[in-house]
C-alpha positions in Angstrom: 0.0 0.0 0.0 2.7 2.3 1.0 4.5 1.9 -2.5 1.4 2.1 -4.5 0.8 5.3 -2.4 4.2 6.2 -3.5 3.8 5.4 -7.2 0.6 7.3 -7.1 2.4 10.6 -5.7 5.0 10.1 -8.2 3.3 9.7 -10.9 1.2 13.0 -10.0 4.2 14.9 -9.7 5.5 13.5 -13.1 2.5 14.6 -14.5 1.7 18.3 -13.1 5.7 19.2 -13.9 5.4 17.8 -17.5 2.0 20.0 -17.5 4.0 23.1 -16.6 6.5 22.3 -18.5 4.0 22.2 -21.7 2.2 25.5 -20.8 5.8 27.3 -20.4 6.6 25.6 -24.0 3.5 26.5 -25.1 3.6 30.3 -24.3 7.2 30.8 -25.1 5.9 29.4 -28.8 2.7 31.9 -28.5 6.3 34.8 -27.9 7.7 34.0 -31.0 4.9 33.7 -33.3 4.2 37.8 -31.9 7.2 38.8 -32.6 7.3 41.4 -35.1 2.8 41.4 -35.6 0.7 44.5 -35.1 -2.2 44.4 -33.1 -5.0 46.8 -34.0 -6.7 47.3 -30.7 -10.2 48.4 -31.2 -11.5 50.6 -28.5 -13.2 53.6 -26.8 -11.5 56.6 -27.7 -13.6 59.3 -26.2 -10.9 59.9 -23.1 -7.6 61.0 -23.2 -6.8 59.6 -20.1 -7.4 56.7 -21.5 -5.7 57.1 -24.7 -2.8 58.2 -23.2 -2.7 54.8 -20.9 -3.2 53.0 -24.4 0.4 54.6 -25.4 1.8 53.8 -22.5 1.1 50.5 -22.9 2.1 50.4 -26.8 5.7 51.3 -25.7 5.6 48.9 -23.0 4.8 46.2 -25.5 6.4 47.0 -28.2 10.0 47.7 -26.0 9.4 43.8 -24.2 7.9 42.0 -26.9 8.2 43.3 -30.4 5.0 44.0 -31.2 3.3 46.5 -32.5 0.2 48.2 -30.3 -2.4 50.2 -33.0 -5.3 51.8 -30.9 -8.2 51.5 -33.1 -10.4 54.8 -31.6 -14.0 54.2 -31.7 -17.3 56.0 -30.2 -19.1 52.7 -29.8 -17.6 49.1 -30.0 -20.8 48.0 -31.3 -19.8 49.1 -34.5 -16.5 47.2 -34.6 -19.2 44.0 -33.5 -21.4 44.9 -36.7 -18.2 44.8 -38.5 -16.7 41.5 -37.8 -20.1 39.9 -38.1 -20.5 41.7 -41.5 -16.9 40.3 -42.4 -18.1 36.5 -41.1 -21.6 36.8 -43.7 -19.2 37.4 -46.4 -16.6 34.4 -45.4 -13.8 36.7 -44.4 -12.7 34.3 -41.5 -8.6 35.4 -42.1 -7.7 38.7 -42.1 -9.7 40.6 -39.6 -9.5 44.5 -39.4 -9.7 44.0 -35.8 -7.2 41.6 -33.7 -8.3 42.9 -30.5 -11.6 44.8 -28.9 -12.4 46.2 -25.7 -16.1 44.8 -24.8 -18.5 43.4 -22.3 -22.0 43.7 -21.8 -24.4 43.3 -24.6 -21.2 43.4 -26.6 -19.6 39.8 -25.5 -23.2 38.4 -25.8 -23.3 39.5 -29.5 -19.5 38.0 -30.0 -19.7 35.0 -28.1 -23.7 34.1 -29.7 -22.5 34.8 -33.2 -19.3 32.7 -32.9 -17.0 35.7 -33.3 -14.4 35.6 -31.1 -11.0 33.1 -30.4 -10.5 31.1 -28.0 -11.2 30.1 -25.6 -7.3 31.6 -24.5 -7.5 33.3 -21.1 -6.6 29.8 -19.4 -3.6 29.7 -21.3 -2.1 33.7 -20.4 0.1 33.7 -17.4 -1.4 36.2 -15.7 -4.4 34.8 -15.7 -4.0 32.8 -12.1 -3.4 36.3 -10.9 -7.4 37.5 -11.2 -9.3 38.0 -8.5 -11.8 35.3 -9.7 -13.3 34.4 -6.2 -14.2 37.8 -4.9 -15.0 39.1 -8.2 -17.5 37.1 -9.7 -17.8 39.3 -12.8 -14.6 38.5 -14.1 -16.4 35.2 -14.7 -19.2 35.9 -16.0 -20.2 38.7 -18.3 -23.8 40.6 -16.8 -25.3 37.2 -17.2 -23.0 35.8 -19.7 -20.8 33.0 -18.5 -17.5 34.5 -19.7 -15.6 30.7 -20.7 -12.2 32.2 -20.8 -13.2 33.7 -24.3 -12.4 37.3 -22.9 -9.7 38.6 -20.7 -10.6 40.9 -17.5 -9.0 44.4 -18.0 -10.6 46.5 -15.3 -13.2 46.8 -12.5 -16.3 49.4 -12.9 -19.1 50.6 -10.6 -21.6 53.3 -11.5 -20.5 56.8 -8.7 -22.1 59.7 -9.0 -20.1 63.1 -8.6 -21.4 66.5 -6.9 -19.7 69.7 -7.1 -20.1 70.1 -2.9 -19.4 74.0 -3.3 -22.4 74.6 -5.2 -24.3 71.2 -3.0 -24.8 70.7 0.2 -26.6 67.1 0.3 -26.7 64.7 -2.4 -29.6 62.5 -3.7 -29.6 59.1 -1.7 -32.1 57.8 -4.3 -33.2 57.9 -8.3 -36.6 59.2 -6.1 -34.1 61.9 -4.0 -32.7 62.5 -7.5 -36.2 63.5 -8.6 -37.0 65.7 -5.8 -33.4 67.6 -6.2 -33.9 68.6 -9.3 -37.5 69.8 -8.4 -35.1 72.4 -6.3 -32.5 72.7 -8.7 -34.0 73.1 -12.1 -31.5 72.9 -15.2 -28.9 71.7 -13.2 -29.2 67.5 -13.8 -28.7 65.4 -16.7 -27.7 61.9 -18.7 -26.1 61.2 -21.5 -28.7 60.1 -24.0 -28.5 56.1 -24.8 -27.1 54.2 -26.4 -24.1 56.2 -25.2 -22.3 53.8 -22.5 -23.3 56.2 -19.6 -26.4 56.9 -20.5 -27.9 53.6 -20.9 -26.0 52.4 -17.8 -28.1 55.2 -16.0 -31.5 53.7 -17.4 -30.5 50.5 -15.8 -29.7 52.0 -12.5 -33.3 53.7 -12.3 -35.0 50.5 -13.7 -33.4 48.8 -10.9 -34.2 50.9 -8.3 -37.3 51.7 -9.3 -38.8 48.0 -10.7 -41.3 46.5 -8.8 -39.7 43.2 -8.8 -35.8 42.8 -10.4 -36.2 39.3 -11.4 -37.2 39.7 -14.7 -34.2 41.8 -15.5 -32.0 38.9 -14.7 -33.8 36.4 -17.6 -33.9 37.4 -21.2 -36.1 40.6 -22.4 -37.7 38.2 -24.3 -39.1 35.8 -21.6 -40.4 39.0 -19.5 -43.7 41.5 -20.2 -41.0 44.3 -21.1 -44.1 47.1 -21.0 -45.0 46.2 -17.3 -41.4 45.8 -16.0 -40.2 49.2 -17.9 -43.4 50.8 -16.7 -41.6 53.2 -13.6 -38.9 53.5 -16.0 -40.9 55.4 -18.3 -43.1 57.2 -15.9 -40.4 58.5 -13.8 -38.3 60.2 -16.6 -41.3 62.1 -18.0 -41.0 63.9 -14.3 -37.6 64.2 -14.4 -36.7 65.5 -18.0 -38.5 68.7 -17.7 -36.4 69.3 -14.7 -33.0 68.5 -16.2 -30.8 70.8 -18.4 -31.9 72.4 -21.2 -35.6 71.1 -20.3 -34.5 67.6 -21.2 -34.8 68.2 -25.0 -31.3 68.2 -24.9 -28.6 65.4 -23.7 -25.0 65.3 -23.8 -23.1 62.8 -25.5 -21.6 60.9 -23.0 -19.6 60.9 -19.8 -16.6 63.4 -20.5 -19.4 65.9 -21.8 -20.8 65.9 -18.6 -17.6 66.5 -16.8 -16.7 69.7 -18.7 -20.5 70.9 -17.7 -19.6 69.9 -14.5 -16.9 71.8 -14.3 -18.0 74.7 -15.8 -21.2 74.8 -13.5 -24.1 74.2 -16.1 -24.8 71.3 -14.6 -24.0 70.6 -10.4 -24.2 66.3 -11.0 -22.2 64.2 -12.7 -21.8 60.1 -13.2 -19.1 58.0 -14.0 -18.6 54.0 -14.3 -15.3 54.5 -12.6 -14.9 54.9 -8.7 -11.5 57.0 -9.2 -13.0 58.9 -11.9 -13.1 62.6 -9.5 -10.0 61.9 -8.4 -8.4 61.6 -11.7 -10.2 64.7 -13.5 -8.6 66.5 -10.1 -5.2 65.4 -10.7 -5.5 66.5 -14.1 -7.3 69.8 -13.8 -10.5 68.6 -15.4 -12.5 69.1 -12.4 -12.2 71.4 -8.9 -11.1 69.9 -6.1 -14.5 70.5 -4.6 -16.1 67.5 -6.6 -16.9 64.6 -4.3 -17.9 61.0 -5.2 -21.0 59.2 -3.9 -23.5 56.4 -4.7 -27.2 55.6 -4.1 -27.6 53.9 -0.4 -29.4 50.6 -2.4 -25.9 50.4 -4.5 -24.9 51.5 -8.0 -24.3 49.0 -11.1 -20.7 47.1 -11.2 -18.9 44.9 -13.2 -15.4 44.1 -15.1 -14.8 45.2 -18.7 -12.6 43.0 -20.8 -10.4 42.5 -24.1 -11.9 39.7 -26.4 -9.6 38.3 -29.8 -12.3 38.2 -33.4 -12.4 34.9 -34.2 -10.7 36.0 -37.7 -7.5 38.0 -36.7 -4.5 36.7 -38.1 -2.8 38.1 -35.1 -3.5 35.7 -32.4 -0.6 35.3 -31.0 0.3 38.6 -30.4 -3.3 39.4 -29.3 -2.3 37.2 -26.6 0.8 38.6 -25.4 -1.0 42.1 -25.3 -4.0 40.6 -23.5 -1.8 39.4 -20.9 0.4 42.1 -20.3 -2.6 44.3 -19.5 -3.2 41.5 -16.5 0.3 42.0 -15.2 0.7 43.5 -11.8 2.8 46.4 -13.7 -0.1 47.6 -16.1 -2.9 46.9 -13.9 -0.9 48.9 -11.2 -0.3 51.7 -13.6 -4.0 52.0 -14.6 -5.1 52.5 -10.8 -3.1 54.9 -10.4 -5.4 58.1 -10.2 -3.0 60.0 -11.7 -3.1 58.4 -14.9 -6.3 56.4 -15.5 -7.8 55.4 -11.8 -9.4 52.2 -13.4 -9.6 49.4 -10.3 -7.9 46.2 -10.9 -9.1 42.8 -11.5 -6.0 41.4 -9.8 -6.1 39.3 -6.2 -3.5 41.6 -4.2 -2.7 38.6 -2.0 -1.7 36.3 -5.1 0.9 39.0 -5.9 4.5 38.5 -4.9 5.4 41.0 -2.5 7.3 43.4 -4.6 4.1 43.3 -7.0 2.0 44.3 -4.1 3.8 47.2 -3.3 2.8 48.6 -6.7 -0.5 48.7 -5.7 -0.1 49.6 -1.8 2.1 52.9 -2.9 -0.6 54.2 -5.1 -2.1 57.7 -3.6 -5.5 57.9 -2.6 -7.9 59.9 -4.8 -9.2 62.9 -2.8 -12.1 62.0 -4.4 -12.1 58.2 -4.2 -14.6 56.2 -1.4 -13.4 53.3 -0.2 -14.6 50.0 -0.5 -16.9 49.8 2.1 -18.6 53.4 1.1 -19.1 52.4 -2.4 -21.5 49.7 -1.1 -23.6 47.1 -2.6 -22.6 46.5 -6.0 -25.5 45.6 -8.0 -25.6 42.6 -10.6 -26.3 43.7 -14.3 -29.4 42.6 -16.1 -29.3 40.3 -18.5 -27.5 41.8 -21.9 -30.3 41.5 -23.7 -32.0 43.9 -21.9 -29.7 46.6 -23.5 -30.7 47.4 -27.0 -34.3 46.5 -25.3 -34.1 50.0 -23.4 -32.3 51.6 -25.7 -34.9 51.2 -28.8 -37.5 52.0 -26.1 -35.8 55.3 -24.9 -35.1 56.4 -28.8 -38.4 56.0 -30.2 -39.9 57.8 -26.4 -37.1 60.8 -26.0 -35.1 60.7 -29.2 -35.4 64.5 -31.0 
């Protein structure tokens, strides 16, 4: 018994160091083949914080690896979806325009339905052990979406609000409180109009706070009586539109809109999907160091956003090496940094080595930034394809 026992360990041994040994062969292979390839990295490019991460991280790349970091800029990733799929209906499956995407949401579902993406990969990138999969159940699946390691997790978002608290002195607990505030401050409270990111993300935050019962949001649209469910929705933003700016016939075009209103005092409210947002656009001068963060006391939205390979890039590899360096403790570190993006990480500090770690522990605090336990309950996204649902119904209602 005691040799068999032996044997048995043995052989276990034999076989998780000939496993390692693989993988290690396997991505030094996945090095070589990216050496030299461009990756055309198709994402948001309505920020230039972000942008200027993106270069960052081009150099980065391009100085450790040999490869070649194109940021793609786009208003809305949907259109890079409608692309691949257009390029798939015509039997372009080599050849890609797009090697990698930034995505989630609605977005992934579209991918992952349609058969447009690689993978799955994310088991194979090194850095992937380092995600904070236990205590970040969003890095697994996608709102409802189960992710199946065809995307890699890039960031962490939640949906904060932002006050200017020299022009407010107590901010709106509530979409309801929200109501009432701009009853008392007329003009001075808007959204981005869907199906900007922000905008829609809004909508979903009301609907949840608002819906007589959530479950439905959690199924598909298509299993639920939308007209019933949405019915608060609706009613609710006819009393709040002629309240906002510009009488609500009027919205801005998205979140970085709203922050120069904000800081020009048009407007005294703000939102963002990023819990360091303030803090950044107060590093940088974007905002006055007067603007504070704060969410609902029911919770705001959250979830991760990821990086997802079309199914027809002929830059895999290199997709790859990208993909993964933007899970290393080095670049997630560098986006948190308020300073120069402020975009949480999806990394388990305690699985980082000590000097990895200390990236993260010598950040500085955001002046602007609540902490973990004031940010609250983070509440689960409805199902994706409850997305274009709202947004179609919010166009043909609001849409000038």
């Amino acid at each position: 018994m005691i040799r068999h026992r032996w044997a048995l360990a043995a052989t276990l041994t034999a076989t998780l160091a000939t496993g390692t040994a693989l993988a290690e062969t396997s991505w030094t292979e996945t090095l070589e083949q990216a050496r030299g390839q461009t990756v055309y990295f198709h994402a948001w490019g309505g920020s230039e914080v972000i942008n200027d991460y993106l270069r960052w991280a081009a150099e980065r790349v391009e100085d450790e690896f040999e490869v070649t970091l194109e940021h793609v800029k786009v208003a809305e990733i949907g259109t890079t979806i409608s692309q691949i799929l257009s390029e798939k209906t015509a039997g372009r499956d080599s050849g890609g325009a797009a090697d990698l995407v930034w995505i989630n949401g609605e977005n992934f579902a579209a991918m992952k339905e349609n058969d447009l993406l690689f993978g799955p990969f994310t088991q194979d990138l090194p850095n992937y052990p380092l995600v904070d999969t236990d205590n970040k159940p969003t890095t697994l699946f996608d709102f409802t979406t189960p992710v199946d390691n065809l995307e890699a997790p890039w960031g962490m978002a939640q949906l904060v609000f932002m006050a200017d608290t020299a022009r407010v002195d107590e901010t709106p607990r509530s979409m309801l409180d929200l109501l009432d505030f701009a009853r008392d401050n007329p003009g001075r409270v808007t959204y981005p109009a869907p199906p900007a990111f922000h905008g829609t993300t809004f909508l979903k935050q009301a609907l949840l706070e608002l819906a007589a019962d959530r479950e439905p949001l959690y199924s598909p649209v298509d299993d639920a009586d939308f007209d019933t469910v949405t019915e608060p929705l609706w009613a609710y933003l006819d009393l709040l539109h002629p309240l906002m700016w510009r009488n609500g016939e009027t919205f801005t075009s998205g979140a970085p809109e709203m922050t120069q209103l904000l800081n020009d005092g048009e407007i005294v409210l703000s939102l963002s999907f990023n819990p360091n947002d303030a803090s950044n656009a107060i590093a940088n001068g974007e905002l006055p160091d007067t603007v504070r963060t704060y969410v609902h006391d029911a919770g705001s939205i959250g979830n991760t956003h990821f990086v997802g390979i079309p199914y027809n890039s002929d830059h895999t590899a290199a997709a790859q090496v990208v993909a993964n360096f933007l899970m290393s403790p080095e670049a997630q570190a560098q986006k948190a940094d308020t300073s120069v993006w402020g975009d949480p990480t999806v990394l388990a500090l305690d699985k980082l080595s000590e000097s990895d770690r200390a990236l993260f522990e010598q950040l500085p605090e955001g002046v602007a930034t609540l902490s973990a336990d004031e940010l609250g309950t983070v509440l689960r996204e409805p199902d994706a394809s409850w997305v274009p649902a709202l947004e179609r119904a919010w166009q043909q209602r609001y849409a000038r």
